[in-house]
C-alpha positions in Angstrom: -5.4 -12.6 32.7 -7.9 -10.1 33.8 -10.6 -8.8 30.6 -8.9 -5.8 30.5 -5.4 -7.2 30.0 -7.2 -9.8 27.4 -8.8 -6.6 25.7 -5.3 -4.8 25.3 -4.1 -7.6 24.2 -6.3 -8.0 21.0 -5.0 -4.6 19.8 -1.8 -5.9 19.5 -3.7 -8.1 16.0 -3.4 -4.1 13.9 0.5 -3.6 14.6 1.1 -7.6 14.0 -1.0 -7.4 10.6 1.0 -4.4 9.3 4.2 -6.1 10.1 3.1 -9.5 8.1 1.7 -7.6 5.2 5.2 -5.5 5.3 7.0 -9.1 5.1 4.9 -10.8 2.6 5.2 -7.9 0.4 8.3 -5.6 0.9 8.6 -3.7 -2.0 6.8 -0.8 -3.7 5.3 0.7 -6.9 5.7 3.8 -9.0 3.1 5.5 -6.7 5.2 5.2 -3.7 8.3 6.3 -5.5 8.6 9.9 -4.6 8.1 9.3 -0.9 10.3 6.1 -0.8 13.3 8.0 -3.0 13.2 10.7 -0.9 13.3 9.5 2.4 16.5 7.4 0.9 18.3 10.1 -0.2 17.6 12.2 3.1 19.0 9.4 4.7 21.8 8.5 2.5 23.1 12.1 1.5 21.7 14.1 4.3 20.4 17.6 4.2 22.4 19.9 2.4 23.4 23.8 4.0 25.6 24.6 1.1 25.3 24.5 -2.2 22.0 23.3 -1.9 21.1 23.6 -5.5 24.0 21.9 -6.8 24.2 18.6 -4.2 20.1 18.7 -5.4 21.1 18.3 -8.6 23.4 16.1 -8.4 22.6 13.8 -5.7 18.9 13.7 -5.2 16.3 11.9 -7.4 13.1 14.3 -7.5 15.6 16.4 -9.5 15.6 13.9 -12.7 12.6 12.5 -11.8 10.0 15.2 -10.9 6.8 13.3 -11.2 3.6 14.8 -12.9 3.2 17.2 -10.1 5.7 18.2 -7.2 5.1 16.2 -3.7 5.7 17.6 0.0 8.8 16.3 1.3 7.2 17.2 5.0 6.4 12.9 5.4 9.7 11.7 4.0 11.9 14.3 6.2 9.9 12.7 9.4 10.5 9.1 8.1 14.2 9.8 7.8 14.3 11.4 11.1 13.0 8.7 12.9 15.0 6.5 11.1 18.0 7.9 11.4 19.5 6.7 14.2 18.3 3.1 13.6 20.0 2.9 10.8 23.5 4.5 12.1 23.6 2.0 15.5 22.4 -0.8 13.0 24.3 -0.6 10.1 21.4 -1.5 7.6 21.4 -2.6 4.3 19.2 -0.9 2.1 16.4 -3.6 1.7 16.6 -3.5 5.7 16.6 0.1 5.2 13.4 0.2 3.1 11.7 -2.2 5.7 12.5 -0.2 8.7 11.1 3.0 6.7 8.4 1.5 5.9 7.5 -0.2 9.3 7.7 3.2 11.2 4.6 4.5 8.8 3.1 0.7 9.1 3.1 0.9 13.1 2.1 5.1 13.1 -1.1 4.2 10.9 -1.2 0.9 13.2 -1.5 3.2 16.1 -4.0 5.2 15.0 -6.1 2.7 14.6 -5.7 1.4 17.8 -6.6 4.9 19.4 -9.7 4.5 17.3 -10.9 1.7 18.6 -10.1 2.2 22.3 -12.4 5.9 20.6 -15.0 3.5 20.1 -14.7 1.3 23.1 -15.1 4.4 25.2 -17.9 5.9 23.4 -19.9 2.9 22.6 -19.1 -0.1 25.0 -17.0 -2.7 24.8 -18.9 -5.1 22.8 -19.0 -2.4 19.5 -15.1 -2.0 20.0 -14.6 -6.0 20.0 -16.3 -6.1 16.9 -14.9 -2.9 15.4 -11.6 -5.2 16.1 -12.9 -8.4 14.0 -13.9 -6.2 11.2 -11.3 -3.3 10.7 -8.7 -6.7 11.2 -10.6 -8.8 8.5 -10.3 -6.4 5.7 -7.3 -5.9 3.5 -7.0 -2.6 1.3 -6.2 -0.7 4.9 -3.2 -3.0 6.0 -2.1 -3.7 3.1 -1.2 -0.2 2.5 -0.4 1.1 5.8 3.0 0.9 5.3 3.3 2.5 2.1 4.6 5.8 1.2 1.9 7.5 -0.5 0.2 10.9 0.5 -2.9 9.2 1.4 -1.1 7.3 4.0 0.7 10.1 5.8 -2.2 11.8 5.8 -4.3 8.6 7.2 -3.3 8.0 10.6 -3.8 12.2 10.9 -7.1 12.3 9.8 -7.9 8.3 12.2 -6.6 10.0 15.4 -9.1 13.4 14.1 -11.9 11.2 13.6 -11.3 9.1 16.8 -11.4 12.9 18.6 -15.3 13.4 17.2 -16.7 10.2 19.1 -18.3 10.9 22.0 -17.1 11.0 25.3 -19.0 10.3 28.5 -19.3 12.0 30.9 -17.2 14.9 29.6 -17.7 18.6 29.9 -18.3 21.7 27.9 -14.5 22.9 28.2 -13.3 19.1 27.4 -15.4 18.8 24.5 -14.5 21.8 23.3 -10.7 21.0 23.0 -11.6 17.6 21.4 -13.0 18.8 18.5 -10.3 21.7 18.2 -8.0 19.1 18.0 -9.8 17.1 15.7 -10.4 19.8 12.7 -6.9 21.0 13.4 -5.4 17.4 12.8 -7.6 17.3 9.4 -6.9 20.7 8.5 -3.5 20.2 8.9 -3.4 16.9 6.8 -5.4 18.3 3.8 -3.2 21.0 3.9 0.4 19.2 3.6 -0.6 15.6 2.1 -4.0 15.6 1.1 -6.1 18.2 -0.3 -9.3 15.9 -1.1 -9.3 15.9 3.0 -10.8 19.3 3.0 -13.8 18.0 1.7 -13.9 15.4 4.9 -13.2 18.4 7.0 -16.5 20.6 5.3 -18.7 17.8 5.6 -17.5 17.3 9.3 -17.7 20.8 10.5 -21.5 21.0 8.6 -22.6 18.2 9.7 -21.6 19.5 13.4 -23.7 22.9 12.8 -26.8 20.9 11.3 -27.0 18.5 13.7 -30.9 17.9 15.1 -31.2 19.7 18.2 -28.6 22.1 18.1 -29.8 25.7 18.9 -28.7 29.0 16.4 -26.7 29.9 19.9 -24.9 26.9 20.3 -24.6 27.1 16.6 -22.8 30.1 16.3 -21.0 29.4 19.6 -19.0 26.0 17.8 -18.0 28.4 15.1 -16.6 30.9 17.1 -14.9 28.7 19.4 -14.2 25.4 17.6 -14.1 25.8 13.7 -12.3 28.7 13.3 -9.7 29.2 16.0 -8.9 25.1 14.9 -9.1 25.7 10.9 -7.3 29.0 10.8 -4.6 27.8 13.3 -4.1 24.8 11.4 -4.2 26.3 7.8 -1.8 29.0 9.0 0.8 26.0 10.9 0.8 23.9 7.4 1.1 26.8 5.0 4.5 27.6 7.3 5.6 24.2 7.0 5.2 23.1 3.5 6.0 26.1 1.8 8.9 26.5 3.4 10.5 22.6 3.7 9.3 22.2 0.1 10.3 25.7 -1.4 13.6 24.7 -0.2 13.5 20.8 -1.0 12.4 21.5 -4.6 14.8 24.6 -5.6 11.5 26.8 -6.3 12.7 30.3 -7.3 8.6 31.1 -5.7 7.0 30.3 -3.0 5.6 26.3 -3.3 2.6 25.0 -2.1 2.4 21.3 -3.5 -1.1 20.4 -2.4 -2.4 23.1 -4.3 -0.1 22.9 -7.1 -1.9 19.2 -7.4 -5.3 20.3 -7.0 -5.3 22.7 -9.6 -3.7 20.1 -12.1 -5.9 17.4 -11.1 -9.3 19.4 -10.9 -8.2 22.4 -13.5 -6.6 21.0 -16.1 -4.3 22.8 -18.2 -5.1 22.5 -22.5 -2.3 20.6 -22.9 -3.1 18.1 -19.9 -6.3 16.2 -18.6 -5.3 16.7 -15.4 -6.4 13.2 -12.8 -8.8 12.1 -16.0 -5.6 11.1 -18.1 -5.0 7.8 -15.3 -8.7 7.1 -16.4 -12.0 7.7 -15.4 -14.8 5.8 -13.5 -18.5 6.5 -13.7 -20.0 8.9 -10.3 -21.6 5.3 -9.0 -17.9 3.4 -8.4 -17.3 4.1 -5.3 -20.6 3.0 -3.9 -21.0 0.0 -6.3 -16.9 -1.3 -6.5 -14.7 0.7 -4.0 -16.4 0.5 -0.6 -17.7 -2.8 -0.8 -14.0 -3.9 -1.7 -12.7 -1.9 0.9 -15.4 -2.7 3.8 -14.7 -6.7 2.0 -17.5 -8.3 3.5 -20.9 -7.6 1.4 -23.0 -9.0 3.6 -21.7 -6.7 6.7 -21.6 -3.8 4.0 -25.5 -4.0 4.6 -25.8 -3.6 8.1 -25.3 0.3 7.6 -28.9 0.6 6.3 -30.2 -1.6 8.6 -28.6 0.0 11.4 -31.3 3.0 10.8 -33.9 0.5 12.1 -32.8 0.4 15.3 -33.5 3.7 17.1 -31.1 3.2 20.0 -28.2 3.6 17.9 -29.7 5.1 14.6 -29.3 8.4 15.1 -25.3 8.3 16.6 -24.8 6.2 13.8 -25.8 8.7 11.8 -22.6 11.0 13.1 -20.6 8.7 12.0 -21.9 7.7 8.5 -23.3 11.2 7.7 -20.0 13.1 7.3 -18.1 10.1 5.4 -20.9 9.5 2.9 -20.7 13.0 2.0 -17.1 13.0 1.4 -17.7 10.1 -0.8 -20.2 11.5 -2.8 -18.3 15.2 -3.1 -15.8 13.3 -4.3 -17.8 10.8 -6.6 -18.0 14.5 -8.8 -14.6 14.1 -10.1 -13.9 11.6 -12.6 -11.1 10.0 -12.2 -11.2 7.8 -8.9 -9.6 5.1 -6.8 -9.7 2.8 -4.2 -6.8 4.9 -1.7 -8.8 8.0 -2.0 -11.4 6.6 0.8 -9.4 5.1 2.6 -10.2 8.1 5.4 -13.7 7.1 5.6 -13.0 3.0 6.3 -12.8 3.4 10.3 -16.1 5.0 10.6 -17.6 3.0 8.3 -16.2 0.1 9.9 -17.5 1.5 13.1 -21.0 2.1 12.0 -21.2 -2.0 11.1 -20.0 -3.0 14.4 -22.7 -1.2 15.9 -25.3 -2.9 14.3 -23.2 -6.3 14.5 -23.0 -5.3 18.4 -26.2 -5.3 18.7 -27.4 -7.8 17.1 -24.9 -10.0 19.0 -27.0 -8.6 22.2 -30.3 -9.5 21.0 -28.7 -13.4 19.9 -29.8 -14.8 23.4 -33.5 -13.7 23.6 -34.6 -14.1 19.9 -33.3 -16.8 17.6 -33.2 -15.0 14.2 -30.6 -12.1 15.8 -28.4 -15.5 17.3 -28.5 -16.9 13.1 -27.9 -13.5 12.3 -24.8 -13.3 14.8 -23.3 -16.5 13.4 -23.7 -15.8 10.0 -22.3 -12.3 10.6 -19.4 -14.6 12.3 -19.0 -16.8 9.4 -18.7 -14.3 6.4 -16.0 -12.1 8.4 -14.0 -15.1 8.9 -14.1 -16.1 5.4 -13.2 -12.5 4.5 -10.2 -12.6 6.9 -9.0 -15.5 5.3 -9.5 -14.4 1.5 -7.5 -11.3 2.7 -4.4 -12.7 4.5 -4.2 -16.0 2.5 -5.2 -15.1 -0.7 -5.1 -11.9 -1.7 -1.7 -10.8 0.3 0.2 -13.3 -1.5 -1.5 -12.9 -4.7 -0.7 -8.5 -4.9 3.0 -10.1 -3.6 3.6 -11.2 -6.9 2.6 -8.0 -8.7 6.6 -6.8 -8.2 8.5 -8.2 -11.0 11.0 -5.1 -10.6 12.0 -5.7 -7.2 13.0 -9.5 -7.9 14.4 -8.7 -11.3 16.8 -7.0 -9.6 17.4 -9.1 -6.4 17.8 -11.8 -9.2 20.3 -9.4 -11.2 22.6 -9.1 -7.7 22.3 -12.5 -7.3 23.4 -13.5 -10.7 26.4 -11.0 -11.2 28.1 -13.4 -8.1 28.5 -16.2 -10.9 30.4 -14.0 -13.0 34.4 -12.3 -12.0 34.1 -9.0 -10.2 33.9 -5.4 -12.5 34.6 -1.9 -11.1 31.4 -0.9 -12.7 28.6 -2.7 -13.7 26.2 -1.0 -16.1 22.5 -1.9 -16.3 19.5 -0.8 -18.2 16.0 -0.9 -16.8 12.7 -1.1 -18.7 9.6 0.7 -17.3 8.0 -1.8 -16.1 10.8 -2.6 -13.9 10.9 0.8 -12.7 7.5 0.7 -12.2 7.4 -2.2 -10.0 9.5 -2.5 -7.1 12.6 -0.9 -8.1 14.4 2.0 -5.9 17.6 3.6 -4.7 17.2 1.4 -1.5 17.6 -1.8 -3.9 19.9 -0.5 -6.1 23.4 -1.9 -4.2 23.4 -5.5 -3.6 23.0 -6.5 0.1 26.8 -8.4 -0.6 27.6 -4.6 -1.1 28.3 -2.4 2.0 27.9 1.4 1.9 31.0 2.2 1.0 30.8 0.3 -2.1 32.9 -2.9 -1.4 31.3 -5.8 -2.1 32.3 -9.5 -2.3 35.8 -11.0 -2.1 37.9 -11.7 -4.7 40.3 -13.8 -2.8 40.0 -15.4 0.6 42.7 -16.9 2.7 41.7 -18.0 5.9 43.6 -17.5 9.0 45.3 -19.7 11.8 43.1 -22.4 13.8 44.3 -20.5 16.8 43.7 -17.2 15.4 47.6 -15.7 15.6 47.2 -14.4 11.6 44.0 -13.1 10.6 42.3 -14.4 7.0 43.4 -12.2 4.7 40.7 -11.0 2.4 40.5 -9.0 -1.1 37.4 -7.0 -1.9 36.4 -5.8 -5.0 35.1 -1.9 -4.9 32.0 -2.2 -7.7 30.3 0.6 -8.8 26.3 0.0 -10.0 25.3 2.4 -12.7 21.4 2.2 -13.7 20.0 3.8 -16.9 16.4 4.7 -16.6 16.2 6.3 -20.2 12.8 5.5 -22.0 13.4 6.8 -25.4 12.6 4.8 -28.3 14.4 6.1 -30.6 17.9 5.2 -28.8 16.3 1.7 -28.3 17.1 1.1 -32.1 20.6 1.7 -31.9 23.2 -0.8 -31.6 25.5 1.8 -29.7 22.6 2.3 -26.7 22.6 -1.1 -26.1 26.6 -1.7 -26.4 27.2 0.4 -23.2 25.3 -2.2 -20.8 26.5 -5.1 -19.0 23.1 -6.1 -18.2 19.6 -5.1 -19.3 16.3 -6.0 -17.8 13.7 -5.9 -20.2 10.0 -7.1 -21.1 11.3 -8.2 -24.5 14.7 -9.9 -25.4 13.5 -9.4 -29.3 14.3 -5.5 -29.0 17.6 -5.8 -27.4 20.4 -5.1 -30.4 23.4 -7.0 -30.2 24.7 -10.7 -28.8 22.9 -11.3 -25.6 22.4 -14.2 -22.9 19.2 -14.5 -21.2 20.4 -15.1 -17.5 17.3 -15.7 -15.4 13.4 -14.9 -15.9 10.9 -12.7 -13.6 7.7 -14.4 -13.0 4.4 -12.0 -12.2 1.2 -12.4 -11.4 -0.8 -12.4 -15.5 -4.5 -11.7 -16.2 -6.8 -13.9 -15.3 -7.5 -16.5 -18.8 -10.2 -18.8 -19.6 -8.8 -22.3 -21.2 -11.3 -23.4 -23.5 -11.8 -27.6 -23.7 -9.5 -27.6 -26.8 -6.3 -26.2 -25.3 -5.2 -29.7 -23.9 -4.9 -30.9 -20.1 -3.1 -28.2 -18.3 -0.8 -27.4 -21.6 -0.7 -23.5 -23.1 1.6 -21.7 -25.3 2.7 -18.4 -23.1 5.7 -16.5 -25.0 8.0 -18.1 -27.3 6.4 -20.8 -29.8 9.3 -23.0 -28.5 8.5 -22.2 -25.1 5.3 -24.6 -24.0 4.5 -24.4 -19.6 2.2 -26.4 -17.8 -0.3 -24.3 -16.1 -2.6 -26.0 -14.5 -5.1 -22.9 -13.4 -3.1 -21.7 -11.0 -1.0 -24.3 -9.6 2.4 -22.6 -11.1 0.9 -19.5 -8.5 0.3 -22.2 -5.7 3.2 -23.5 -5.5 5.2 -20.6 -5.7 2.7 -19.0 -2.6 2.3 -22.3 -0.1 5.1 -25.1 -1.7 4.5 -28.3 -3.3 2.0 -29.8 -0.8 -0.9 -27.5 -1.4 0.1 -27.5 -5.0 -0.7 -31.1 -5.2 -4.2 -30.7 -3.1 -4.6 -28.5 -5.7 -3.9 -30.6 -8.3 -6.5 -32.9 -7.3 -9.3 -30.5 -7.0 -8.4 -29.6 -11.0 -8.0 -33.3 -11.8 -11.7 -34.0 -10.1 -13.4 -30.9 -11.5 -11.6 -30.5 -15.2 -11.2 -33.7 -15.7 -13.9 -35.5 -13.9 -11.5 -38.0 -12.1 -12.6 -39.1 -8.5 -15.8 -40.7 -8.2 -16.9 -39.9 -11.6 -13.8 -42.5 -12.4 -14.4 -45.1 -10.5 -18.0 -45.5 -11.5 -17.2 -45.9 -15.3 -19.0 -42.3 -15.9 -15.8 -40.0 -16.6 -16.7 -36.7 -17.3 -15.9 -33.5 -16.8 -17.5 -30.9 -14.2 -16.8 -28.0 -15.8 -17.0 -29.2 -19.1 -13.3 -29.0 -19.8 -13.5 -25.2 -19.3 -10.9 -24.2 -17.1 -9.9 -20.5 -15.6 -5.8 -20.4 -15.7 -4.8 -17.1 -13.2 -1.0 -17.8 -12.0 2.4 -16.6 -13.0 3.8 -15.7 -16.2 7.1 -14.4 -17.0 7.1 -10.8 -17.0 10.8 -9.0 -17.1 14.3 -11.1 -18.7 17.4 -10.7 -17.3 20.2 -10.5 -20.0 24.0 -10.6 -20.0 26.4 -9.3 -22.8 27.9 -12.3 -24.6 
């Protein structure tokens, strides 16, 4: 295999680690909901021509369910698209359904990340791209949303292939460069426009940084802006008004003209008196995203470093400095408003992550002649291999188990097959359920077809020699799901009397005769077990209830099986409760002083049947 075939090969890792973060963890959260309802119910119900606002109404879920501010439907109409005729040669369930949605976004982010780093091959050798590779693949906030529906990752593979555009190019000429960054500002333009608005801070601190770069004459100056920033901007603001305002004027009902994105910026930055706007899902100080967000999206510490000492170097200081200017900017524009998270930089990661390969690059180049740069180069080794590791095998399986909704109801499907067939089954969902994994692709049983017929209620089977077919009797079962959240009709007996199921958090609140049927595990808060709770005994729940949780054995288990729960067992025994060599030579006694930290699974949601 020649090194270029070798080199191709490695970008196959970003596709792959979308893919096994997609696997390990196929469901979503309330964040993705709009997106992820949508796209079903494009795909399930189709687009209506007439009637619109009645089959709205009745058939499509941002109808009941608006959210806090309306959404473009532009992402979820492309998803369903592609889709589309995967699902009609396939005959998909719904989970496969969700999965195949969610793998098309997984693989377009995927690709843009590829087209970066072939970006930075070609602009800054091949030794900066290989360990580009080894960095953006060791971290875990980027894949492990990749595949989700949220605006931030719609408008994240746009504003990858933009930024990929803005690395140089050599040799290249006047006209070429030209149409680069054209392309470029229109892809972010066009991306803060639909999806993300915050993007528009990106796109001012791109297009000044490209005016006030050192050397550039007032000509040239002027020049980009009459050739590059406005013909691209304009174009691109004019191309996304067009699109969302009409798709979602229509999509939404709107008796006006709707722009979502700036329906969401005014609510989140301009508040209305009866709303807090972005501030009422919390705030963080204007420091978090420097001290807690970038290091836990950049993952390795150590390599988080080598931005600053980049600057020593002056063969690559000052083109690092195009691409850490412009991102650092965005991130501390955006440090002014108060409420903040971790998603909201993702844009900035592959430029970051480029800048650190740099420096890592050439360090690596300086390892054979000086012996500090070759510790350097292996330490630099050894820390993004640890990080790898802590993000794929700890902290994928780990966020896994933060979807007791999903299983709650893959356990509810599972357990209505020990009980005879209904015509309708009625269930009630608590919040957090709805919160946590559960959606309209989840909602009929994978035993259930899509046109409602689910599992036999008589089988017969058919000749040996197949003259007379089996002759099978299908139940047609009908799923009915109440979302209502009102407390006051959780105190009457009658609310609860129309269920055949209910998933709560609490059996206590449920009115009536009940069965608990199975229990939903999920990832609790981290505890610290004092010496005086007892060897690997606590009292979660119920005062009849007592579970052994041995720190987080319960969690190993459940994650890698009973082997690596037992190695784990052993490390607890010799640390907790100094056995091992403490044991053997008469001097038992504990490492940790009996202090213990318990971090595993808990039982979060309760699947009950009507007695």
């Amino acid at each position: 295999m020649s090194r270029l075939e070798l080199w191709q090969s490695c970008y196959l890792l970003f596709p792959l680690l979308v893919l096994c973060h997609l696997y390990i963890s196929p469901y979503t959260k309330v964040e993705e909901s709009f997106n992820i309802q949508a796209v079903h119910d494009i795909l399930q119900y189709g687009v209506p021509t007439q009637n619109s606002n009645l089959r709205f109404k009745a058939l499509y879920d941002h109808m009941t369910f608006p959210g806090a501010v309306p959404r473009t439907f532009i992402g979820a109409v492309v998803l369903a698209a592609v889709a589309k005729p995967v699902v009609w040669l396939g005959n998909l369930d719904g989970a496969q359904q969700q999965l195949l949605v969610r793998s098309i976004l997984g693989l377009f982010n995927a690709a843009a990340l590829i087209y970066y780093a072939s970006g930075v091959r070609r602009a800054y050798g091949k030794t900066a791209a290989a360990w580009y590779t080894i960095h953006q693949a060791s971290q875990f906030h980027v894949w492990y949303y990749s595949s989700r529906t949220l605006p931030n990752m719609f408008a994240f593979g746009m504003s990858t292939f933009a930024l990929s555009l803005l690395l140089p190019v050599t040799p290249s000429t006047t006209e070429s460069l030209v149409k680069r960054n054209k392309l470029a500002l229109y892809l972010l333009t066009l991306a803060a426009v639909i999806f993300r608005s915050e993007l528009g801070l990106l796109l001012g601190c791109q297009c000044l940084y490209m005016l006030l770069r050192p050397g550039l004459k007032i000509s040239a100056a002027l020049s980009l802006i009459r050739r590059v920033l406005v013909p691209a901007i304009l174009t691109a603001a004019v191309t996304g008004l067009l699109l969302t305002v009409s798709v979602d004027t229509f999509f939404w009902q709107s008796p006006n003209p709707l722009w979502p994105e700036l329906v969401a910026f005014l609510s989140n930055v301009f508040p209305q008196k009866d709303s807090l706007g972005a501030s009422a899902w919390g705030t963080s100080p204007w420091y978090w995203y420097f001290t807690n967000a970038l290091p836990r999206l950049l993952m390795n510490p150590f390599v988080l470093g080598l931005i600053p000492i980049g600057f020593t170097y002056r063969s690559i200081a000052t083109s690092n400095l195009d691409l850490i200017a412009p991102s650092l900017g965005y991130v501390c524009l955006y440090s002014c408003l108060a409420h903040k998270e971790t998603r909201f930089l993702f844009p900035v990661v592959p430029p970051l992550t480029a800048a650190v390969a740099r420096v890592a690059a050439y360090i690596y180049t300086q390892s054979g002649r000086y012996p500090i740069y070759y510790i350097f180069t292996l330490f630099i080794v050894l820390t993004t291999t640890c990080t790898a590791l802590v993000s794929h095998l700890f902290l994928l399986p780990l966020s896994a188990q933060t979807y007791p909704g999903a299983h709650a109801l893959s356990a509810l499907h599972s357990v209505s097959l020990n009980y005879p067939p209904r015509p309708t089954v009625r269930v009630h969902l608590t919040n957090l359920a709805l919160q946590t994994g559960v959606t309209h692709f989840l909602s009929t049983p994978s035993f259930t077809n899509s046109s409602g017929h689910g599992r036999p209620v008589f089988y017969l089977p058919g000749s040996p020699s197949g003259d007379k077919p089996p002759l099978v009797s299908t139940q047609r079962t009908r799923w009915v799901y109440d979302k209502s959240d009102n407390e006051t009709e959780f105190l009457s007996p009658m609310f609860w009397a129309q269920f055949d199921y209910v998933v709560v958090e609490d059996p206590g609140r449920v009115i009536g005769r009940w069965d608990v049927v199975d229990k939903v595990p999920s990832l609790g808060p981290p505890q610290v077990l004092t010496p005086d709770v007892g060897r690997g005994l606590l009292v979660l729940g119920d005062k009849e209830e007592r579970r052994e949780v041995d720190g987080l054995s319960r969690l190993v288990e459940a994650i890698y099986g009973k082997k690596m729960k037992m190695l784990y067992g052993v490390v607890h025994d010799v640390l907790r409760e100094g056995y091992g060599l403490q044991h053997v030579l008469g001097k038992r006694g504990s490492w940790t002083k009996g202090w213990w930290v318990h971090w595993g699974l808990e039982n979060r949601l309760y699947i009950l049947k009507r007695a």
